[in-house]
C-alpha positions in Angstrom: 140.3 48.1 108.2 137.2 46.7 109.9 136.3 44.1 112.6 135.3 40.5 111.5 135.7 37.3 112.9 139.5 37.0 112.3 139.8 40.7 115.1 141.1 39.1 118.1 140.0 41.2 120.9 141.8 41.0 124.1 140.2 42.7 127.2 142.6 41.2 130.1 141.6 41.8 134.0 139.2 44.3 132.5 136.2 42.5 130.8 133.7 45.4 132.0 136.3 48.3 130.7 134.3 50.9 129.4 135.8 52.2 126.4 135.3 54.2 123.3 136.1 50.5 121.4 132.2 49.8 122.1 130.5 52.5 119.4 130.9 51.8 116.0 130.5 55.3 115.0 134.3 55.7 117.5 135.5 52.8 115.5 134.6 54.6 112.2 136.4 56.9 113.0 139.5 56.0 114.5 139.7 53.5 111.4 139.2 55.7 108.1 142.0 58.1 110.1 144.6 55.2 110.4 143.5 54.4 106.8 144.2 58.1 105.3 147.5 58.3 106.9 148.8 54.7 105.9 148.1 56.2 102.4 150.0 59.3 103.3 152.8 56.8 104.2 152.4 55.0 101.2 151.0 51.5 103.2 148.2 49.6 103.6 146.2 47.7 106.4 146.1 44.1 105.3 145.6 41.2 107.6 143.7 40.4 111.1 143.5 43.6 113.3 144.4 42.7 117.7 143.1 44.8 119.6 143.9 45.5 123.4 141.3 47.1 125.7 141.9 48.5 128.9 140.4 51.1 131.2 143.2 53.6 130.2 143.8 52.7 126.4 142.6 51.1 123.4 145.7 49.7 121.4 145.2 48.2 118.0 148.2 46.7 116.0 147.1 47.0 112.4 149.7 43.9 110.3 150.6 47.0 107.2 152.1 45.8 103.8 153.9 48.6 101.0 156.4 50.9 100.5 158.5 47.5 101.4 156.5 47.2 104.7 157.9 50.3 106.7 161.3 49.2 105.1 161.6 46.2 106.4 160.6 46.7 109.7 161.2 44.2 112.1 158.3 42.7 114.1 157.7 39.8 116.2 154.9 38.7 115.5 154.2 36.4 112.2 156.9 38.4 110.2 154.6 40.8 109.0 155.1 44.5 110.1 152.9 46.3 111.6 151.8 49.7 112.9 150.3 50.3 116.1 146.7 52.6 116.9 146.9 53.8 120.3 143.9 55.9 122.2 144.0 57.8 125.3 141.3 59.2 127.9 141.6 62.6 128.3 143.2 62.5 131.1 146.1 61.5 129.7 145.8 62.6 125.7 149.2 64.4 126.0 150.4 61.0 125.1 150.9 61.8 121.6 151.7 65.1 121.2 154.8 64.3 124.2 155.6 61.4 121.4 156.0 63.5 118.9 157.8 66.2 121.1 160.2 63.9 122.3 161.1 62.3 118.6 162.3 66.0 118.1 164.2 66.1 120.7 166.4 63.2 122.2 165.3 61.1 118.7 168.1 57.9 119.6 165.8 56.4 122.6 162.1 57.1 121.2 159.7 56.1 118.5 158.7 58.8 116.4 155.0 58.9 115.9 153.7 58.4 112.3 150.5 60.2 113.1 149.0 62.4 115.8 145.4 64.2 117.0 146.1 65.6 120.2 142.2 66.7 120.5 141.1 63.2 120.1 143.7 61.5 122.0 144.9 59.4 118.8 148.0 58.3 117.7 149.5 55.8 114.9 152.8 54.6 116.0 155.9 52.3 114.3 156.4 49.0 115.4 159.6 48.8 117.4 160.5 45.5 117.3 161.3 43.3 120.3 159.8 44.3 123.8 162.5 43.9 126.1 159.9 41.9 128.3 159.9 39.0 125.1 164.0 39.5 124.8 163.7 38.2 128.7 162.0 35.3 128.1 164.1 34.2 125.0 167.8 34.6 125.7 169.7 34.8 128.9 170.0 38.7 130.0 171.7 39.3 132.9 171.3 42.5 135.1 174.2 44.4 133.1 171.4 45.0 130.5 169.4 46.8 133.0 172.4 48.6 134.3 172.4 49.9 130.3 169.0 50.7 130.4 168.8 53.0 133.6 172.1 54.6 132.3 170.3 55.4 129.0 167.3 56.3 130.2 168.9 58.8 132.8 171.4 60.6 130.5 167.8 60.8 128.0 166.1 62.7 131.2 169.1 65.1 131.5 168.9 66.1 128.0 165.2 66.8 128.9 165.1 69.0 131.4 165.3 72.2 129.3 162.4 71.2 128.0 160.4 70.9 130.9 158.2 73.6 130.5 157.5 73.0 127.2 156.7 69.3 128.3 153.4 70.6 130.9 152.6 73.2 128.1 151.6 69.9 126.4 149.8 69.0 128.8 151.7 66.6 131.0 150.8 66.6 134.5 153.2 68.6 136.5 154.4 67.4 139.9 157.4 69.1 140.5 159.3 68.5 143.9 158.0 71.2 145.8 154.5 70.3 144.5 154.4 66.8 145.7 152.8 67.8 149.0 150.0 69.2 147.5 149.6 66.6 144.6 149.9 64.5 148.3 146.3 66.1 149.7 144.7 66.3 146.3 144.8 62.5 145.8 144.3 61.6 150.0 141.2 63.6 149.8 139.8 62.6 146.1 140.1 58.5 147.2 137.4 56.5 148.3 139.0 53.2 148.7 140.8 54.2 151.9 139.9 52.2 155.2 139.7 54.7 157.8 142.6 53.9 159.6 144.7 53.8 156.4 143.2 57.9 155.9 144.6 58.3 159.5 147.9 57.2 158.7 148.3 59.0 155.6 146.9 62.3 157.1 149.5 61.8 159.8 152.5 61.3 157.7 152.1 64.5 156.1 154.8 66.9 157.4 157.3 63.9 156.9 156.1 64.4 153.1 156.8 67.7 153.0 160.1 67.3 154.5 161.0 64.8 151.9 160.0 67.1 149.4 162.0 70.1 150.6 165.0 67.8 151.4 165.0 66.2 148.1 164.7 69.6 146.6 167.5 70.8 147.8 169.4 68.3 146.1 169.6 70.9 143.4 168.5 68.1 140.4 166.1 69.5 138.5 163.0 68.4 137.5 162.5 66.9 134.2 160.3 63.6 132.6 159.6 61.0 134.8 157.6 58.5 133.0 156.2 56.5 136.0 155.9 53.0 134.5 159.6 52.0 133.1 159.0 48.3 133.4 160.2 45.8 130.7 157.0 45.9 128.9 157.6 49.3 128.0 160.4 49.8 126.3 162.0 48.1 123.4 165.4 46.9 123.2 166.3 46.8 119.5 170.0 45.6 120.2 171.8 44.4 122.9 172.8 47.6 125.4 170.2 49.6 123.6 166.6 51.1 124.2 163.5 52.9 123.1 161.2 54.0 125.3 157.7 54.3 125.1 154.1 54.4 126.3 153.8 57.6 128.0 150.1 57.5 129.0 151.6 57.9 133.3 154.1 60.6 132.5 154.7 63.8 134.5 157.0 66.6 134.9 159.1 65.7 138.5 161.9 64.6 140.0 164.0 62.4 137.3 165.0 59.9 140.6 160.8 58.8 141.2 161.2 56.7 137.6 164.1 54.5 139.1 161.5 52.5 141.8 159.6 50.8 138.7 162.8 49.3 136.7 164.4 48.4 139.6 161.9 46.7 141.3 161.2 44.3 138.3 164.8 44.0 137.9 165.3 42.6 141.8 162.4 40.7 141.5 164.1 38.5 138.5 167.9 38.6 139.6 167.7 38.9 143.4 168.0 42.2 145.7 172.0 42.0 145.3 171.6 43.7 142.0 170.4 46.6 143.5 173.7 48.2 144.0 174.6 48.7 140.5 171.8 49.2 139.2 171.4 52.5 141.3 175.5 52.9 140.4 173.9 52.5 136.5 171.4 55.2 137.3 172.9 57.5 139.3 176.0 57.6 137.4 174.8 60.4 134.6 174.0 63.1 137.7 177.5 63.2 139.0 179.0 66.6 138.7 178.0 69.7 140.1 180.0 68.5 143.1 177.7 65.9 144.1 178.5 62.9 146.3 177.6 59.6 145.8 176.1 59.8 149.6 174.0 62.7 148.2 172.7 61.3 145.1 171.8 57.8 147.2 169.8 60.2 149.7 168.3 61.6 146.5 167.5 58.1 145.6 166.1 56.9 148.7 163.6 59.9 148.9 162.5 60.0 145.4 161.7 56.4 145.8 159.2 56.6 148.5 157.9 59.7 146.8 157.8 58.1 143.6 154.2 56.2 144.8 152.4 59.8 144.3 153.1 59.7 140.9 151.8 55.8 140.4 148.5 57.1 142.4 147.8 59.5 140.5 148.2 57.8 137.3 145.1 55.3 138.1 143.0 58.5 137.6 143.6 58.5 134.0 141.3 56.0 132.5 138.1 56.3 130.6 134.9 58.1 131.6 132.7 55.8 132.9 135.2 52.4 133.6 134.1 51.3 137.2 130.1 52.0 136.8 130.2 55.2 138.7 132.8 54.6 141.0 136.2 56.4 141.4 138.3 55.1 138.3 141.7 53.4 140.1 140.3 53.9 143.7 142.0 50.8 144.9 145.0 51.1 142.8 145.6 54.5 143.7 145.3 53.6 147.4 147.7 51.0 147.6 150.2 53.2 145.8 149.7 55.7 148.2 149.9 53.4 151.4 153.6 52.7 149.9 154.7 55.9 151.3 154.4 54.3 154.8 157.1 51.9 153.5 160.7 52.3 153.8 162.8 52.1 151.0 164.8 48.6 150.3 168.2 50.6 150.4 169.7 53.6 152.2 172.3 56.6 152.0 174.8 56.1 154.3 
């Protein structure tokens, strides 16, 4: 492995993204480890390296051939399999180990990782084959696919939640229910990007938060992963009416409900806001029992969705040291997600 002229580097909205990408002696690094445990897997890098840079990851899909290419592993992109270099800030460097973690676990609906260092934030993964995103723009997929997906990805975060201590002991934020409050005032008071009148607002909205939180904990569903960024570009969708998930990097222990806003969002925004009916049916379908209504889990629903913009606020804090020149890494970002909470949802209970 090595950068040349054939490396095709794409930075995005980010061209001033300070990352670890920019010292050699990083890139050293991070490539003899990919090259030691391609050998352990009996592969080889061969072919131009693309590498993606943003302020919260460095991802690097590295075209592999031997041991019959991973198999025969599908990929996308020119035919030729690949593997995929991932590496996190250390804000979110539980990425990896939570990987590999979760391929013990609930195995059907994740990739398992084919290397990890948790110290260093590194991981090699598998490809997966199709993002459902390039699926989308290739064959007509209508919302029922969706519905699948939220079904799958729900029953995945009931077979979770005994984990769930295990998952913060990895390091995985936690921001359980009766915490939100306080993960509330800890991201209100660390923003800078916050017009004064928007701080005002927020700081008066603050016992309805904590009534949300109590109201929605009462629900009695526990808390388990919520990954915080379930859009169509990450997960995979390796046949029709099934899913991997993947890309971790804005997880965190809470309520399973605050993951529904992201998918279903993107899902309305391609089909039309009458799909939002069965796709909450699709989610909410796997936490029946227990003597639950369907008025009760919607409730459930409409809470965690408004509460669900803490946990996208906080995640533009995980980015490198040193991305915006000194400034607060994801001030903007974070503030908009947090001025969502004066929104109300697009659906409600009764």
């Amino acid at each position: 492995m090595r950068v040349d002229d054939t490396t095709v580097v794409d930075r995005g909205r980010y061209p001033d993204a300070v990352t670890p990408w920019e010292r050699g002696s990083w890139r050293t690094a991070a490539f003899d480890w990919v090259a030691g445990h391609l050998t352990a897997h009996d592969l080889r890098a061969e072919g131009a390296l693309e590498v993606r840079l943003r302020p919260w990851s460095v991802l690097i899909r590295v075209p592999v051939g031997g041991r019959a290419a991973l198999a025969g592993q599908r990929t996308s992109i020119a035919g030729q399999a690949a593997v995929w270099f991932k590496a996190n800030p250390p804000a979110s460097a539980f990425e990896g180990p939570l990987a590999a973690a979760l391929a013990r676990w609930v195995p059907e609906h994740v990739l398992r990782p084919l290397a990890v260092d948790a110290g260093r934030g590194w991981a090699l993964l598998p490809d997966g084959g199709d993002l459902f995103r390039a699926v989308l723009d290739r064959e007509p997929v209508g919302p029922r696919d969706w519905e699948a997906l939220l079904g799958q990805y729900a029953r995945m975060q009931s077979d979770l939640v005994p984990h769930a201590p295990e998952i913060e002991r990895l390091g995985v934020p936690a921001a359980r229910t009766l915490l939100l409050p306080e993960v509330f005032d800890q991201l209100l008071a660390g923003n800078s990007a916050l017009a004064p009148d928007e701080r005002a607002q927020l700081e008066r909205l603050r016992p309805r938060v904590a009534d949300w939180c109590a109201e929605l904990a009462s629900a009695g569903i526990a808390d388990t992963l919520d990954h915080a960024d379930l859009h169509d570009g990450q997960l995979f969708r390796p046949a029709p009416g099934r899913f991997t998930f993947f890309d971790w990097g804005d997880a965190a222990v809470s309520h399973p409900f605050c993951s529904l806003r992201v998918p279903v969002e993107r899902a309305c925004d391609r089909y039309g806001p009458q799909v939002l009916p069965r796709l909450l049916d699709a989610y909410l379908e796997p936490w029946t029992g227990d003597g639950r209504t369907s008025a009760e889990l919607r409730r459930a629903a409409e809470l965690a969705w408004r509460l669900s913009a803490l946990g996208r606020a906080a995640s533009w804090g995980r980015m490198f040291p040193g991305t915006s020149g000194g400034a607060e890494p994801g001030a903007a970002e974070s503030a908009a997600w947090l001025l969502e909470l004066l929104v109300e949802p697009p659906f409600r209970a009764g």
